[in-house]
C-alpha positions in Angstrom: 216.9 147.8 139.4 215.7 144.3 137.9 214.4 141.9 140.7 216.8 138.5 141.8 213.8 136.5 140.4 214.6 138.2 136.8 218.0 137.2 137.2 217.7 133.1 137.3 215.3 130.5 135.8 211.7 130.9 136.9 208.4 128.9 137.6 205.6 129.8 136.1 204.9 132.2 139.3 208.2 133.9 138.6 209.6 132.6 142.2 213.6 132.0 142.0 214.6 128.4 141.5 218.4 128.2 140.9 220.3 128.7 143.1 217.6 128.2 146.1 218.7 126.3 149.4 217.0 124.8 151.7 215.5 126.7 154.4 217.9 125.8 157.4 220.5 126.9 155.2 218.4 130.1 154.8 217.9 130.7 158.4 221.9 130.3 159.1 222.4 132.6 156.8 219.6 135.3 158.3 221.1 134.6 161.6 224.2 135.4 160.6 223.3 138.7 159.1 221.0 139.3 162.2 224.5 138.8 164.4 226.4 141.2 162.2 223.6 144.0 161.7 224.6 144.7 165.6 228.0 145.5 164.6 227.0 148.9 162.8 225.4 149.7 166.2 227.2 151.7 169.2 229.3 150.9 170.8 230.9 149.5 167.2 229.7 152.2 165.2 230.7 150.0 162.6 227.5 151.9 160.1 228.6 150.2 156.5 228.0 146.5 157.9 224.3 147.9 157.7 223.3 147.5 154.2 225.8 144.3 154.2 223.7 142.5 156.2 220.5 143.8 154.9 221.8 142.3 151.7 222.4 139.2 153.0 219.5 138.9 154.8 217.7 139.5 151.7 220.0 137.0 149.7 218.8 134.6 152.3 214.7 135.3 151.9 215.6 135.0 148.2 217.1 131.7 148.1 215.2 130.2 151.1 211.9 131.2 150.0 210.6 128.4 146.9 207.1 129.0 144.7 204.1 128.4 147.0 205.5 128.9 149.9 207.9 132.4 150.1 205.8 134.1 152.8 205.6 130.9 155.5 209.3 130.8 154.8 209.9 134.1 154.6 208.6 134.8 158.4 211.1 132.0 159.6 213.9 133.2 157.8 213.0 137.0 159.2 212.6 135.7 162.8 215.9 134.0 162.5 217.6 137.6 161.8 215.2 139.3 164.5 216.3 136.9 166.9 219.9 137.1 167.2 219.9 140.9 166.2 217.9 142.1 169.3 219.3 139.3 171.7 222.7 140.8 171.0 221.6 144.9 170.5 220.1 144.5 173.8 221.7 143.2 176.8 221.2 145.4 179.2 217.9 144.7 179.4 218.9 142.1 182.0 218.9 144.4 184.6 214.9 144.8 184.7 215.1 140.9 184.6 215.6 138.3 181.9 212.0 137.9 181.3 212.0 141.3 180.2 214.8 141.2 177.8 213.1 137.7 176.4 209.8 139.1 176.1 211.4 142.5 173.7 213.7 140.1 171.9 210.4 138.0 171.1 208.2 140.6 170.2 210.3 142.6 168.1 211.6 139.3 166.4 208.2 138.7 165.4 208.2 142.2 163.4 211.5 140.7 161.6 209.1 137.8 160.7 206.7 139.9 159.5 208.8 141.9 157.1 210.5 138.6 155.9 207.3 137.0 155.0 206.3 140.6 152.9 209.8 140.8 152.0 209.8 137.0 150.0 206.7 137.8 147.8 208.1 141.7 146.8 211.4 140.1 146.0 209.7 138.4 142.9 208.7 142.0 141.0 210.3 144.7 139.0 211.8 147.7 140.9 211.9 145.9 144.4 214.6 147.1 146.1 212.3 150.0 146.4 209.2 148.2 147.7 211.3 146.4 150.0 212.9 149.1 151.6 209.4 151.0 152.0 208.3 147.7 153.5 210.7 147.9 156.3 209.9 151.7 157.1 206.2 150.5 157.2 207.1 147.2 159.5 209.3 149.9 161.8 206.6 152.3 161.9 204.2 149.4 163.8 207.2 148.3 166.0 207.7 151.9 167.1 204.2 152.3 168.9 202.9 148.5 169.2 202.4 147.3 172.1 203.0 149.2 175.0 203.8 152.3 173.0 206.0 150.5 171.2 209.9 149.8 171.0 211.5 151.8 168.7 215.0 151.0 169.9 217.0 149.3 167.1 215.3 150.9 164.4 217.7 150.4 161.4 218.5 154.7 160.9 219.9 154.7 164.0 223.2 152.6 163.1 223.8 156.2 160.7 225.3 158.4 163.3 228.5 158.9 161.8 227.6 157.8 158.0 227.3 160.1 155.2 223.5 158.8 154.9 223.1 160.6 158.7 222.4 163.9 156.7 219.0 162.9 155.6 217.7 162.9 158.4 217.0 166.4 158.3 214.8 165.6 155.3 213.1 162.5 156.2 214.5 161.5 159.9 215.4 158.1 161.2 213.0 156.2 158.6 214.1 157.6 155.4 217.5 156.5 156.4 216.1 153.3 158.1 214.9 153.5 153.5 218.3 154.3 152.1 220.1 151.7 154.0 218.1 149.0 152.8 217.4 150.6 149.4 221.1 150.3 149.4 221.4 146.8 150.8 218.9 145.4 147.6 220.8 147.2 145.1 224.4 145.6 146.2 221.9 142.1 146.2 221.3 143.0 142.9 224.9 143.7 141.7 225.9 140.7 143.0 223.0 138.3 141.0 224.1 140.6 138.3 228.1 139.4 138.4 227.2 136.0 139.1 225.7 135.9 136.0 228.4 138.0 134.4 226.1 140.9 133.4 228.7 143.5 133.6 227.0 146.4 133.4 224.3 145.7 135.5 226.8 144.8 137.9 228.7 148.3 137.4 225.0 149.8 137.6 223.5 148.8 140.7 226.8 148.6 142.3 227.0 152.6 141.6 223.7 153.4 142.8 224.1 151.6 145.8 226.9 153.7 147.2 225.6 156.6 145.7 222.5 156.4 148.1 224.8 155.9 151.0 227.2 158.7 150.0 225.0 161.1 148.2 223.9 162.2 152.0 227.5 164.4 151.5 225.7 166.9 149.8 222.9 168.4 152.1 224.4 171.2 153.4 223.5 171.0 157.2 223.6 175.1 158.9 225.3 175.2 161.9 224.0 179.2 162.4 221.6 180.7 165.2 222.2 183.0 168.4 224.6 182.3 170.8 223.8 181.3 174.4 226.1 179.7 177.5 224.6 176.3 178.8 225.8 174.4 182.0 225.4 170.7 182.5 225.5 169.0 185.2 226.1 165.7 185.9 226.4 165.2 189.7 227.0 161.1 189.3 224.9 158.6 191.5 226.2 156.3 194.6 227.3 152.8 193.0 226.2 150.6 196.4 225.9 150.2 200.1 222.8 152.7 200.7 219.1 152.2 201.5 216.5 153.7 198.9 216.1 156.9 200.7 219.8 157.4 201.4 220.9 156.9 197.9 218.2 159.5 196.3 219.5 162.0 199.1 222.9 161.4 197.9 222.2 161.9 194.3 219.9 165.4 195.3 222.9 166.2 196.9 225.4 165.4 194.5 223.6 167.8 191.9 223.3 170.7 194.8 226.8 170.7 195.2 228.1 170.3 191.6 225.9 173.5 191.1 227.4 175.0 193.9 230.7 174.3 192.8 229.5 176.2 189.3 228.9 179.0 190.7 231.9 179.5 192.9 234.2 178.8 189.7 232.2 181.7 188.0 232.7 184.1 190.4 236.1 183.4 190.8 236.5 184.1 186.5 237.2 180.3 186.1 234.0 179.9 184.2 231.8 181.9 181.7 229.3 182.6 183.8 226.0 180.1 182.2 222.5 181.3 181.0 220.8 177.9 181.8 221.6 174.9 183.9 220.1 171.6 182.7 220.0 168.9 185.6 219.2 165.4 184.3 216.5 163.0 185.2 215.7 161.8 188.5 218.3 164.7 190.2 216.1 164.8 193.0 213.8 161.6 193.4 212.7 163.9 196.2 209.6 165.7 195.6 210.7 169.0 197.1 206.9 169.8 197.2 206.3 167.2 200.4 209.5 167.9 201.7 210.3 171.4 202.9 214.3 170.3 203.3 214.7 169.3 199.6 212.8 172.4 198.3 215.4 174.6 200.4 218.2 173.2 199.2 217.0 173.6 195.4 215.6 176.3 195.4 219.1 177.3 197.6 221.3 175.9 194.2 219.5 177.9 191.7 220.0 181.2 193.9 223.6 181.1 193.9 224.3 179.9 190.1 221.2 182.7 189.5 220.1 181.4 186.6 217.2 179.4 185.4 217.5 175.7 186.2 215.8 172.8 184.5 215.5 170.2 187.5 214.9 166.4 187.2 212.4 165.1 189.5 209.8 162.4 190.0 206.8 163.8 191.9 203.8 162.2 193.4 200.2 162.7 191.8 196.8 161.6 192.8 197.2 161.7 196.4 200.8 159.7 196.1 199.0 157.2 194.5 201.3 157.3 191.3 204.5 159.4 190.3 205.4 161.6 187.6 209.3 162.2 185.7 209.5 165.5 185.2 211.4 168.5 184.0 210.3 171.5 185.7 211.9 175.1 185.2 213.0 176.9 188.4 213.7 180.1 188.8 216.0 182.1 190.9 213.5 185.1 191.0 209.6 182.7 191.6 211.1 179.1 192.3 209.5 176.2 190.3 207.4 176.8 187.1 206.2 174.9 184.3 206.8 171.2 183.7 206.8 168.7 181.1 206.4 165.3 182.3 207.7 162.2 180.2 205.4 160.8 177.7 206.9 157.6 176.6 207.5 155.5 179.9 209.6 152.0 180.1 207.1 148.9 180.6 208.3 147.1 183.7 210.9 149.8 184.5 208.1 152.4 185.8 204.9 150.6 184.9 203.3 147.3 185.3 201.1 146.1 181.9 198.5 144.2 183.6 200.2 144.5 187.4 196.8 142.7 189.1 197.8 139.7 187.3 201.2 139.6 186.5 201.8 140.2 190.5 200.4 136.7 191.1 203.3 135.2 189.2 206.3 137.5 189.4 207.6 138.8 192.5 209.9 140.9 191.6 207.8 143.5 190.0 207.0 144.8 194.3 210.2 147.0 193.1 207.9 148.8 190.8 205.2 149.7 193.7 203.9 152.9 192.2 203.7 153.5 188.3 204.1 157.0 186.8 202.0 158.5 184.7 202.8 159.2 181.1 202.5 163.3 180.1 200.3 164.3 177.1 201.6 167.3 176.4 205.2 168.7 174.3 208.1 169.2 176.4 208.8 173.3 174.8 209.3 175.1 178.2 210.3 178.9 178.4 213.7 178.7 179.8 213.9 182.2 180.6 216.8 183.4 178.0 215.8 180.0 175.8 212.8 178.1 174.7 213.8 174.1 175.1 212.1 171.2 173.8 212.6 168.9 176.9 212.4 164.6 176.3 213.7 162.4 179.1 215.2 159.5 178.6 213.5 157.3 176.6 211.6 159.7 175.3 214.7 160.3 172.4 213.3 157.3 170.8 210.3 158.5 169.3 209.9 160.6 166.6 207.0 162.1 167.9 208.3 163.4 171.6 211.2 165.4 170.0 209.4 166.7 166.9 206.4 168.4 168.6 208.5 170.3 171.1 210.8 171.8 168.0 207.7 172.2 166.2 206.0 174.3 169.6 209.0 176.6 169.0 212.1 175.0 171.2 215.3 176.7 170.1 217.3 173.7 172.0 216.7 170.2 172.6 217.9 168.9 176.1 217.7 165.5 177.3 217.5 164.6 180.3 218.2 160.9 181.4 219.6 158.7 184.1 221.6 155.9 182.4 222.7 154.8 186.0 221.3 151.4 186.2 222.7 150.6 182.5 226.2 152.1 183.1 228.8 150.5 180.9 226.3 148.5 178.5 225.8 149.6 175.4 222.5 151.4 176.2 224.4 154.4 176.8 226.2 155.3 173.2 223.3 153.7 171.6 221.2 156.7 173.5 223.7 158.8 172.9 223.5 158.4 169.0 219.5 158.6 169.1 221.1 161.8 170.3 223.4 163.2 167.8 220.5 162.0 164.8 217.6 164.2 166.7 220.1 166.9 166.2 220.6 166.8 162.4 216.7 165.7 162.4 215.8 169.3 163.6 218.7 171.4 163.0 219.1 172.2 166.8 221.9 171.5 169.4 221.4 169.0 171.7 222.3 168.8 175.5 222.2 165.8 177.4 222.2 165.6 181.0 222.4 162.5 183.0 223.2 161.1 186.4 226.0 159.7 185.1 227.2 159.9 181.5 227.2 160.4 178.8 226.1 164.6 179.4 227.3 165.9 176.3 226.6 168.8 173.9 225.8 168.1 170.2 225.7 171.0 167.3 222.8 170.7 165.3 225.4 169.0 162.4 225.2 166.1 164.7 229.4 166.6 165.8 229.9 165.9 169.4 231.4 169.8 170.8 231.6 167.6 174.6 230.9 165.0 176.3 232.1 163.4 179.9 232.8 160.1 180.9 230.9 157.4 182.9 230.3 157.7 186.6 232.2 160.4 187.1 231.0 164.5 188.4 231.7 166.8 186.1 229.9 170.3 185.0 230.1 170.8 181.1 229.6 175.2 180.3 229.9 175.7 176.4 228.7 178.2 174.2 226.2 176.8 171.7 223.7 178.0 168.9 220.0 178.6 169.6 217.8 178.1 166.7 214.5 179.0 165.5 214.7 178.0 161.9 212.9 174.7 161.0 214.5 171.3 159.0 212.1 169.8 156.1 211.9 166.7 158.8 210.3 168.8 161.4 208.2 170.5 159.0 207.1 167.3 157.4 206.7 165.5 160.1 205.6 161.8 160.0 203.7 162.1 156.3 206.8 160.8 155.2 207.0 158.0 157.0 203.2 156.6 156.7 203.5 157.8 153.0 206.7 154.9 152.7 204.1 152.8 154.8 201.6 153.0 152.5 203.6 152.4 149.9 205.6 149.4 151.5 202.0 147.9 152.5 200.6 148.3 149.0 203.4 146.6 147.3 203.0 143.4 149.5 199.2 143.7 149.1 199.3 143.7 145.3 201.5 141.2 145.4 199.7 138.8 147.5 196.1 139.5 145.2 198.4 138.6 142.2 199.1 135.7 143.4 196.5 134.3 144.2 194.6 135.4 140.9 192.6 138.0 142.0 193.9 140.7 139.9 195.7 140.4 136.4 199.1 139.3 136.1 
């Protein structure tokens, strides 16, 4: 893997000269790539455009970067991909407001620029397809927790749902394939230098290796094995308009109640296997059934007549109704509600304000946010009765962290429980979903997801969909799935890989940028 600047006429600091553009030219070229890196995202799913526009995002650091100045150029040719990559990945953001989609496609553009001014001075040394690619891991692993706990959403690894690379994730999870991809996109960068300067068998070469890392994910063998178990999910869909605050989280309760009703009617009738677990999805009962003796009735009524454990959705309030808490809470047929796990990762501006004093003086709007919830600190592995779970909710399927330490507390099942209502029909939902279908092959465990209103699906622990509903619609999904107890390298290894590539990624650009400037030995 020889670098691009090896492969044309150098300055004396080794930085590519022919063939360089100038740096608008660059930045149309980033942006282009930025605009077709969305493309291997749901709802395309197109995943091989990935390392294609890695490449020629790279291609464009490399010939808009010139000596003396590739890491100031690098950054604007970075924020030129960032920019139109996020602005198009994320949409749906509009419904919090278009201040809040600005202010995420800003701050995770800035990330781009960061990795694009790393990625110019890497791009001038022996072997750097793999510092680059360990570069990005390390500028995803900041993104992922800074600020505000971070955005992880758009992380590279998660275009891989349905590519062969998706099987490493049960050795490294989403960034070892966030790696691969652009290991990948350098080496077809590479091949192409090398044909444009005829160099056959360099060409051949890095060609070779770069679809061997995307295909070579065809040979982890990912077990499917573990003890069978009969899950229901329900998804009791949401009112679409025309009700008052209250009325609508009464309807929704009540949508659940009698969906669950309906379940257990068809299983004494012999129309359905009769279910070990029900998994409700977030926010089922926006109710707390603790203040209200009607809602707790009605519930606790459900869960009698399915008479099996229930995992419920439900924001309760804390400290004196001060705040609220999302939570999953296990309730029994036999002693009613039980343990929780309350969500750890919460959505800035969608149920907290960042610095609500102030930002109150200037924006209205945020009055729809009156009371902020309060993020949990603890795993989500709750004892389901016939099945330990690892519980996330919603958002919570974006970090690495949430789902890992509830497999690693023992959870023989992942469930996620989410309300996609308010982003129905955007591209939030498959792009949840496939966050979905990767934490399976992560961990080696099936996945549920229950939501208001779609997608609810069930996901073996290969990552192949077994079923999933529609949008907006009520429907109750029963299937027979695997319950594991076995443990993937990923969840075993846990983030050591990642910081390790961090480490690594960060040292490269460090060495570089001593070299440089003379402070080590060339």
């Amino acid at each position: 893997m020889s670098a691009v600047a090896e492969d044309v006429p150098e300055t004396s600091s080794g930085t590519p000269v022919a063939g360089s553009i100038p740096l608008w030219g660059a930045t149309l070229i980033s942006a282009a790539a930025g605009g077709l890196l969305v493309l291997a995202f749901p709802p395309f799913d197109a995943w091989p455009v990935a390392p294609l526009a890695v490449a020629l995002l790279l291609a464009a650091i490399a010939l808009g970067c010139r000596a003396g100045r590739q890491a100031s150029r690098g950054a604007v040719v970075g924020a030129t991909f960032g920019v139109p990559f996020f602005a198009l990945l994320t949409p749906w953001l509009w419904v919090i407001g278009p201040d809040a989609w600005l202010l995420i496609i800003v701050l995770s553009a800035s990330f781009a620029a960061l990795f694009g001014a790393g990625a110019a001075v890497l791009l001038r040394f022996r072997w750097w397809p793999v510092w680059v690619a360990s570069w990005w891991v390390g500028i995803e692993a900041i993104r992922d927790r800074v600020p505000f706990g971070g955005f992880p959403w758009g992380r590279l690894g998660h275009s891989q749902a349905d590519a062969p690379t998706a099987a490493w994730a049960s050795i490294g999870g989403v960034p070892l394939l966030g790696f691969l991809v652009v290991l990948s996109g350098g080496l077809l960068l590479v091949a192409a230098q090398s044909a444009r300067h005829r160099q056959a068998v360099r060409t051949v070469a890095t060609a070779g290796a770069a679809l061997a890392v995307l295909l070579c994910g065809l040979a982890i063998p990912l077990s499917d094995g573990g003890r069978p178990i009969t899950v229901a999910i329900v998804q009791g869909n949401v009112p679409r308009t025309g009700m008052d605050a209250f009325g609508q989280r009464e309807a929704v309760l009540t949508a659940h109640l009698d969906a669950t009703h309906q379940l257990a009617d068809d299983v004494r009738r012999g129309v359905t296997p009769a279910p070990d677990v029900v998994i409700w999805p977030e926010n089922a009962s926006d109710i707390d059934p603790a203040l209200d003796a009607n809602a707790f009735a009605a519930i606790d009524d459900a869960v009698k007549d399915v008479g099996v454990p229930v995992l419920v959705g439900m924001v309760v309030e804390v400290e004196d109704g001060a705040r609220v808490a999302n939570q999953g809470t296990v309730w029994s047929p036999i002693d009613g509600p039980g343990d929780s796990y309350v969500k750890q990762n919460l959505v800035p501006f969608g149920e907290y304000v960042p610095f609500r004093s102030t930002l109150e003086r200037f924006i209205s709007r945020l009055d729809r946010i009156p009371r902020d919830f309060i993020a949990g600190d603890k795993p989500g592995t709750l004892d389901l009765g016939p099945v330990i779970v690892g519980d996330v909710i919603c958002f919570d399927v974006a970090y690495d962290a949430a789902v890992r330490d509830a497999v690693a507390g023992g959870a023989e099942l992942i469930t996620v429980q989410t309300n996609n209502a308010t982003y129905g029909r955007t591209g939030q939902v498959p792009q949840q979903w496939a966050i979905s279908r990767l934490r399976a092959i992560e961990h080696g465990r099936t996945v549920l997801v229950a939501s208001t209103s779609g997608i609810s699906g069930v996901v073996a622990p290969d990552g192949s969909v077994v079923a999933q509903t529609p949008e907006f619609v009520q429907e109750v999904l029963v299937e027979t799935v695997v319950a594991r107890s076995d443990q993937t390298i990923a969840t075993r290894v846990g983030s050591w890989l990642e910081w390790a590539l961090t480490l690594i990624g960060f040292g490269a650009v460090g060495f570089a940028l001593m070299r440089r400037r003379g402070t080590i030995d060339a």
